[in-house]
C-alpha positions as CSV (number, residue, x, y, z in Angstrom):
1,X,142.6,-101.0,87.4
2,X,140.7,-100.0,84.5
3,X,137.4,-99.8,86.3
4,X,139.3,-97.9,89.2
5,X,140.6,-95.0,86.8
6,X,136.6,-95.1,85.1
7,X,135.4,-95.0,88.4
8,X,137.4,-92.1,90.1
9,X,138.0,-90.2,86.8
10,X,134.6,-89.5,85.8
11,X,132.2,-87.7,88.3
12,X,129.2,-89.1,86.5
13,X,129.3,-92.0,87.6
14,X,131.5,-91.8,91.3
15,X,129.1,-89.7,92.5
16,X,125.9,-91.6,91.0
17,X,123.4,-92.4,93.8
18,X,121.4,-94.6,92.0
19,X,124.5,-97.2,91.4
20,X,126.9,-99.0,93.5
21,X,130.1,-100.7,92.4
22,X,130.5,-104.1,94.5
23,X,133.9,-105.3,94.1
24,X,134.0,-108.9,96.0
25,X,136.1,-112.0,96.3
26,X,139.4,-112.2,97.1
27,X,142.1,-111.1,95.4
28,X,144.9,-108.8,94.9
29,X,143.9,-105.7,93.6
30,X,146.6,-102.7,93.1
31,X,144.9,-99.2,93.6
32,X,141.7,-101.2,95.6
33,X,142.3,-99.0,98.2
34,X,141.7,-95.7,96.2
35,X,138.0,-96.8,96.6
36,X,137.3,-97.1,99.9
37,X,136.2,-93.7,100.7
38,X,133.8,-93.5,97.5
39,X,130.4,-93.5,98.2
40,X,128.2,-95.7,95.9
41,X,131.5,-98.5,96.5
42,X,130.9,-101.3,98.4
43,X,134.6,-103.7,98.6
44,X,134.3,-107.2,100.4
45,X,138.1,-108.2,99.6
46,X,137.7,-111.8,101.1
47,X,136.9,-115.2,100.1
48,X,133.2,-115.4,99.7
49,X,131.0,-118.1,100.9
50,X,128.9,-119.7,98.1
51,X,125.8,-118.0,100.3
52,X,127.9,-114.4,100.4
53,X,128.7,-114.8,96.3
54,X,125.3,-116.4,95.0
55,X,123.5,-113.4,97.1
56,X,126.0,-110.5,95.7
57,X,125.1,-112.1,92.5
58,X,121.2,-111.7,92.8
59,X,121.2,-108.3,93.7
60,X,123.6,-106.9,90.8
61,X,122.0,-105.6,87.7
62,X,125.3,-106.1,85.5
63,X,128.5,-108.1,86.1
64,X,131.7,-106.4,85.3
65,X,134.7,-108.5,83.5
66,X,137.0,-105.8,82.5
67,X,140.1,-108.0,82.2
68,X,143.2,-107.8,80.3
69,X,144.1,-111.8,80.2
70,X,142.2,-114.5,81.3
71,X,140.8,-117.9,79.5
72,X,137.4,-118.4,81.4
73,X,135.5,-117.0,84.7
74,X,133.2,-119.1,86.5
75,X,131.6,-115.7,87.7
76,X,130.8,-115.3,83.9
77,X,129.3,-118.7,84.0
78,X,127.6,-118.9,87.0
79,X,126.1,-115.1,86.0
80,X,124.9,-116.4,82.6
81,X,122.8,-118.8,84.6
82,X,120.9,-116.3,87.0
83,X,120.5,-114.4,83.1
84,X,122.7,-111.3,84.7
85,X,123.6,-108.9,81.7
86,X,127.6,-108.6,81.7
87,X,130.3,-105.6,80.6
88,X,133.3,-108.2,79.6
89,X,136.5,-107.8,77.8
90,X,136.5,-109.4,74.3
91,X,139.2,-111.8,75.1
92,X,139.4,-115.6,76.1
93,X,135.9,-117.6,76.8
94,X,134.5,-114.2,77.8
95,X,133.3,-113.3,74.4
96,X,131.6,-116.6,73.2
97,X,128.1,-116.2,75.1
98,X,128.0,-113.6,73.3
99,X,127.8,-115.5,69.7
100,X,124.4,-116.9,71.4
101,X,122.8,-113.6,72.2
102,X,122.5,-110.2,73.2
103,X,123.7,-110.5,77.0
104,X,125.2,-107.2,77.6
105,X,128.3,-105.4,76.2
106,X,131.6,-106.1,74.9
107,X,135.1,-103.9,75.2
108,X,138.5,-104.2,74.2
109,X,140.8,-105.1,76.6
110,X,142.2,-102.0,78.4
111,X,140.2,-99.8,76.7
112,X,139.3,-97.2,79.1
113,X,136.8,-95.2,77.3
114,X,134.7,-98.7,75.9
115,X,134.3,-99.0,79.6
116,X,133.1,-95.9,80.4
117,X,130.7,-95.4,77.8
118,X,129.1,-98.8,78.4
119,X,129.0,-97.7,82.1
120,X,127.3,-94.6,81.3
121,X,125.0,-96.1,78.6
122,X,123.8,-98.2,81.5
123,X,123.2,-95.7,83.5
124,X,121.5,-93.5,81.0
125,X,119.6,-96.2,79.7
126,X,118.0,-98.6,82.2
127,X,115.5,-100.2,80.1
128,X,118.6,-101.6,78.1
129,X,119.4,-104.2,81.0
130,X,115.9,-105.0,81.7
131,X,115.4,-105.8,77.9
132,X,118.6,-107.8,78.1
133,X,117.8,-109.8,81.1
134,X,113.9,-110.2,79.5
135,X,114.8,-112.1,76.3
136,X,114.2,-115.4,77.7
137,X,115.0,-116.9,74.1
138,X,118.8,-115.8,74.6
139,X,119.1,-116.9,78.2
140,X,117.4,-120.2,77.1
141,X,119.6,-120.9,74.6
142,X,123.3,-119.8,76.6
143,X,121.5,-122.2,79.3
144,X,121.2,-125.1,76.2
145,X,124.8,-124.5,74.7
146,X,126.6,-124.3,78.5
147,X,124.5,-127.1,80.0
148,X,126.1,-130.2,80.8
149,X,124.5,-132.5,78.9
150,X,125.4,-130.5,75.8
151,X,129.3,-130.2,77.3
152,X,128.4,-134.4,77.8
153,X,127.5,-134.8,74.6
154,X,130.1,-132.7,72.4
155,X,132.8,-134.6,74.8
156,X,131.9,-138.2,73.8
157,X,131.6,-137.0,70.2
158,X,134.9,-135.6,70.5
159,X,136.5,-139.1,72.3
160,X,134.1,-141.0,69.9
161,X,136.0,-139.3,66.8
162,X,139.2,-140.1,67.8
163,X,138.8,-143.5,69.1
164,X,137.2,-144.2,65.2
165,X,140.0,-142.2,63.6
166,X,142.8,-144.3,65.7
167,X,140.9,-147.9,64.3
């Protein structure tokens, strides 16, 4: 609902025709429908095929996380691995690709005016997500730390602790 009051509060941005908000997946949104007669807002409120979601995925230029609670996203995830900048909210699992990089930007929960400004950053500064999603050094080494090997790896030296502490 954050995003909605950004979006519809600041003519700047809902009236932008170089950018388009894409709100997909299912869910239950309050206020969605406030949207639907924006221009530059596109809302698929379904479940999305894996075809439907991987190609809303290639064609964004930044993912949007503005949440107010959550522990983990596999959109995060799964957008870390097509090196898609993000606009998260510094809470849960959503802050710590961050620690690995420069992959977008960072806002308090429910901060309204974080949100905004990053929007409009964005906007005013293209070259800011292209540099982002350039730095192949960052996206290699989010790839490294969230691969499954590594997660393999810090798993059985977590159960191999344990099982040596226990003897």
């Amino acid at each position: 609902d954050i995003l909605i009051d950004v979006w519809l509060d600041n003519l700047e941005i809902r009236n932008n025709n170089n950018i388009i908000l894409l709100i997909a997946g299912k869910g239950n949104i309050p206020r969605i429908d406030e949207l639907e007669d924006t221009p530059n807002v596109v809302i698929n409120n379904s479940y999305l095929k894996d075809i439907t979601f991987l190609s809303y995925l290639k064609v964004s230029d930044v993912i949007l996380l503005p949440y107010r609670k959550i522990s983990q996203s596999g959109l995060l995830l799964t957008a870390l691995n097509y090196e898609k900048p993000v606009i998260a909210s510094s809470i849960g699992g959503l802050k710590d690709p961050f620690k690995h990089g420069d992959i977008g930007w960072l806002i308090e929960p429910d901060n309204i005016d974080e949100l905004k400004k990053s929007i409009l950053f964005i906007i005013d500064n293209p070259s800011e997500v292209s540099k982002i999603k350039q730095n192949k050094m960052t996206w290699l080494n989010i790839k490294k730390y969230y691969s499954w090997e590594d997660i393999q790896r810090k798993t059985f030296d977590l159960y191999g602790y344990y099982l040596n502490q226990s003897l």
